[in-house]
N, C-alpha and C positions, 0 to 999 in steps of 0.2 A: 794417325788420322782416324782410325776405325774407334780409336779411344773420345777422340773429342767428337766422332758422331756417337757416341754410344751414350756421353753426356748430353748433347746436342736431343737425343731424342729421351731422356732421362727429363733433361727440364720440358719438351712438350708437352712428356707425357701429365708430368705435373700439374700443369699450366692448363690441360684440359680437364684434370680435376677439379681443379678449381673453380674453373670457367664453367663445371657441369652441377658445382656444387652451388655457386652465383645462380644461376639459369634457375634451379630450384629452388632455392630460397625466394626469389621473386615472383614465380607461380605460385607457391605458396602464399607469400604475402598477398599476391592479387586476389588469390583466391579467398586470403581472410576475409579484405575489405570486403570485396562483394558479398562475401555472408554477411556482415557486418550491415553493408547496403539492405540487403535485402529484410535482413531481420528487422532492422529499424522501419521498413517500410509501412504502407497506412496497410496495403492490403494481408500481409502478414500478420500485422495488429490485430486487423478484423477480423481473421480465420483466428487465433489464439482465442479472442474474447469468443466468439464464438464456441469453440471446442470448451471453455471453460465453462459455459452459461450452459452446455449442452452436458457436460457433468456435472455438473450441479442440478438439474432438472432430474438427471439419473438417478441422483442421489435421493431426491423428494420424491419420486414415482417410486422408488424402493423401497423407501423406508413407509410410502402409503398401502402398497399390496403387501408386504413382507412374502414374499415366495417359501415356500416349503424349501429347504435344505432339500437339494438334489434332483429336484424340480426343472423343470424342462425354461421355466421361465426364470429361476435362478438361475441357471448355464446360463440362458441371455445375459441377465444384470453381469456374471462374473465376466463373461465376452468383453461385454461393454466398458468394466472397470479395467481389462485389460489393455485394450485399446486405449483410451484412454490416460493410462499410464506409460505404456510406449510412447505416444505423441508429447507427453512433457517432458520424460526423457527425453527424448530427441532435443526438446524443444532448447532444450540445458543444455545439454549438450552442444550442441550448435553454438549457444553463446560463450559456452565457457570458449571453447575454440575460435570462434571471432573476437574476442576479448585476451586473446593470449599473444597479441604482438610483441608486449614488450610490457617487463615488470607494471610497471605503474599503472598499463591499463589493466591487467588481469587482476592487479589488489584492491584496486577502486574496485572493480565488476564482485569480487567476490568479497567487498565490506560493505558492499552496501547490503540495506536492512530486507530490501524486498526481495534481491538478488537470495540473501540467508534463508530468507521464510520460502523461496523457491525449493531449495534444493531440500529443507525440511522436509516438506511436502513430498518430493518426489525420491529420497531417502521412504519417508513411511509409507507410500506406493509399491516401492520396490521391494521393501522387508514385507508386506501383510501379500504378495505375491507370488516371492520367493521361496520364505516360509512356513509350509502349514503347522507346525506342532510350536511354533512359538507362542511364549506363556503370554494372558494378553494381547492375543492377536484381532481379537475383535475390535479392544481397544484400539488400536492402533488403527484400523479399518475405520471405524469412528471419523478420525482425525481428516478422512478425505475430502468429507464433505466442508474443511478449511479451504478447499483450492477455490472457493468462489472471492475469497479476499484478495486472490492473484489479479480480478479486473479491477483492484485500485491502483495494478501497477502501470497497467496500460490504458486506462482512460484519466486523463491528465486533471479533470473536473473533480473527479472522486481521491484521486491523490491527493492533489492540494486540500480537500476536506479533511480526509486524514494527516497528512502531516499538520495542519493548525489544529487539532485537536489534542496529536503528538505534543505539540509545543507546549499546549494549555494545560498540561497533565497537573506538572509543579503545583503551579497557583492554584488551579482547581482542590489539587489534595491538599494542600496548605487550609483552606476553606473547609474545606471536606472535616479537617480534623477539629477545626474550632466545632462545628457543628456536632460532631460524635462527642467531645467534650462536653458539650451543654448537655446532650442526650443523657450522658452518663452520671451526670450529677442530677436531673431527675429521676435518672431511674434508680437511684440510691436513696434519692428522698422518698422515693413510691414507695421502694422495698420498706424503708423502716416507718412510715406512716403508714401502709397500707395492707400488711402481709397478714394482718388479723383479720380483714375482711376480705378478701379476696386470695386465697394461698395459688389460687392456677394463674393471675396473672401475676400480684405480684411478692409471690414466697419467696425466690430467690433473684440475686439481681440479673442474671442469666434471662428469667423469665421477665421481669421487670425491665429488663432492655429492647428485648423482644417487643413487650408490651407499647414502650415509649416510641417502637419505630412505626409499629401498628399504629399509633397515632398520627405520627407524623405521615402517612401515606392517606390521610384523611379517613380511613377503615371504621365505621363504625365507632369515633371514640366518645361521641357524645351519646348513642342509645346502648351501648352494649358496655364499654371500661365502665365510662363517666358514672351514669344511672346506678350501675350495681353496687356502686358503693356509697352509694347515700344512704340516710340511715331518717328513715318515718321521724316528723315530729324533729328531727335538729339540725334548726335552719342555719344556726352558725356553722356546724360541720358541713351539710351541703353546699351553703357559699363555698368555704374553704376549699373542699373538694372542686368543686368548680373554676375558682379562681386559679388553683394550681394545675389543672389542664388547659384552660384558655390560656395563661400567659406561656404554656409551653406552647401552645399550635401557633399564638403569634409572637413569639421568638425564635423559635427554630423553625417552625413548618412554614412560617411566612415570610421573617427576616433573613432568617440564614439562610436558607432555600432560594431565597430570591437574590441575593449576595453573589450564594455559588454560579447561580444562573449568569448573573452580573459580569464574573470574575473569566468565565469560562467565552462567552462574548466580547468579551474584550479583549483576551489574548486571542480568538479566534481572527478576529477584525484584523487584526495586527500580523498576525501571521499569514494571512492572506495579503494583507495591503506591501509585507517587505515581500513575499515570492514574487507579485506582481512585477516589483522595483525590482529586485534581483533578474526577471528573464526579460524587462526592459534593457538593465545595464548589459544582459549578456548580447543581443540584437544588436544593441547599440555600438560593443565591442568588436563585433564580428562585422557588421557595417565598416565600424574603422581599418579594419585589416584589409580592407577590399583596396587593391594599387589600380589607379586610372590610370590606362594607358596614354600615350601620345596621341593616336587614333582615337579614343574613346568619343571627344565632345563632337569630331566628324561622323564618327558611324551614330553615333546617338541623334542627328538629321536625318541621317537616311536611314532608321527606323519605323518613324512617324511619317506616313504615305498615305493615302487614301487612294491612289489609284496608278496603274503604272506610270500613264502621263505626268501625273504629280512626282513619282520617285526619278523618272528622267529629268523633268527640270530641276528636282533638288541636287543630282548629278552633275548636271552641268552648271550651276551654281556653284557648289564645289571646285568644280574645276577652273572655272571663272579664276575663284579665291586664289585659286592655288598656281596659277599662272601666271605668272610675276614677269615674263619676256616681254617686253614691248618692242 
């Protein structure tokens, strides 16, 4: 007998480890979600953007006084950059941890791109903090005043602007390269038509590309390139000259320029018009997931009230419906 109670409290005892190990795993879990809740919250949001827009301002106040090294007002700016760096820590922290339920949602949280440029950020916070005699350390302190690209992850306006500009990269560069193309077979023709009269802009094709962009940013190219190389008395050469700068500013400077601009709005438009359709379809879906209940078309009457007297006769209406004894 003292055997099978010996068993007997062998599996309780078990049985309350388990039950004590269930019990915490579910405070946990609750506890995720509600970080989860709360992180996603509007007013959470607004304190992030906040604290972001409020380092970033630091950033600009300090790089406008530049404080003396060991300065009373330096100590401030470093105060401030510490703080600072703590609350985004945190701030990462806290997500990685509400994002660690279960594989798939912690590899989404940590592939996404804004999720990467977070912990970036708050990595080079943490090293230009941690350590003083690191090589490059200024460098890296540099790098902080990137945390102000973190409000296109929480303002949904300025994301969307970003990712369709993301998407327009391709096309654009694809454009991008026709243009550099043309650029470059001018400024080959410049260098060997032109390197006897002009050797600073165009001696070599280095400087002759330069030259050619200088152009195209509308700089000065008809009183200062164009003019110095006309030559008194030959009007065939300064045609020439001439003609071979205008048909570059309206080729490149005005076709292709206005191409890229073309190509870059038009993948822009598009990628705004399918996000639009994409978080239509997702509403759309998440509407369909909604189960009506039994009850539901009854309480959805006695919602819409205007005044208690009105919600008692829609009551007894109901009940009316619903009383089938004769």
């Amino acid at each position: 007998a003292w055997i099978e109670g010996l068993h007997l409290a062998m599996e309780n005892n078990q049985r309350e480890k388990v039950v004590n190990k269930v019990s915490k795993l579910k405070i946990l879990a609750n506890f995720r979600n509600r970080s989860r809740i709360i992180l996603k919250s509007v007013q959470f949001q607004a304190f992030v953007t906040l604290v972001i827009l409020a380092a970033f301002v630091t950033s600009l106040i300090q790089a406008e006084m530049l404080p003396p090294q060991g300065s009373n007002t330096d100590r401030l700016f470093s105060g401030l950059e510490t703080a600072f760096t703590l609350l985004f820590t945190t701030e990462l922290t806290c997500n990685i941890f509400a994002h660690s339920g279960s594989r798939r949602q912690f590899w989404l949280y940590i592939t996404d791109p804004w999720n990467i440029f977070d912990m970036i950020i708050v990595c080079i916070g943490l090293t230009a903090e941690v350590v003083d005699n690191f090589p490059g350390l200024n460098v890296l302190r540099l790098f902080r005043v990137f945390r102000i690209v973190r409000l296109f992850k929480w303002l949904t306006s300025l994301r969307r602007v970003v990712n369709a500009i993301s998407a327009a990269m391709v096309p654009v560069l694809n454009t991008f390269l026709i243009l550099f193309l043309a650029t470059c077979i001018y400024a080959v023709l410049g260098t060997v038509l032109f390197k006897d009269r002009d050797e600073e802009l165009f001696g070599r094709f280095s400087a002759s590309l330069f030259t050619m962009f200088q152009i195209l940013t509308g700089d000065a190219w008809g009183s200062y390139v164009t003019r110095s190389l006309w030559i008194d008395g030959k009007t065939s050469w300064n045609g020439f000259v001439s003609f071979f700068f205008i048909s570059y500013v309206l080729l490149v400077g005005i076709i292709l320029v206005n191409i890229v601009v073309a190509v870059l709005l038009d993948e822009f438009i598009s990628s705004v018009f399918w996000d639009k359709q994409r978080k239509k379809q997702e509403e759309l879906d998440k509407a369909e997931k909604v189960v009506e209940g039994v009850l539901d078309p009854l309480l959805r009457v006695l919602v819409h009230f205007n005044s208690p007297d009105d919600l008692a006769l829609h009551i007894k209406e109901l009940f009316a419906m619903l009383d089938t004894d004769e």
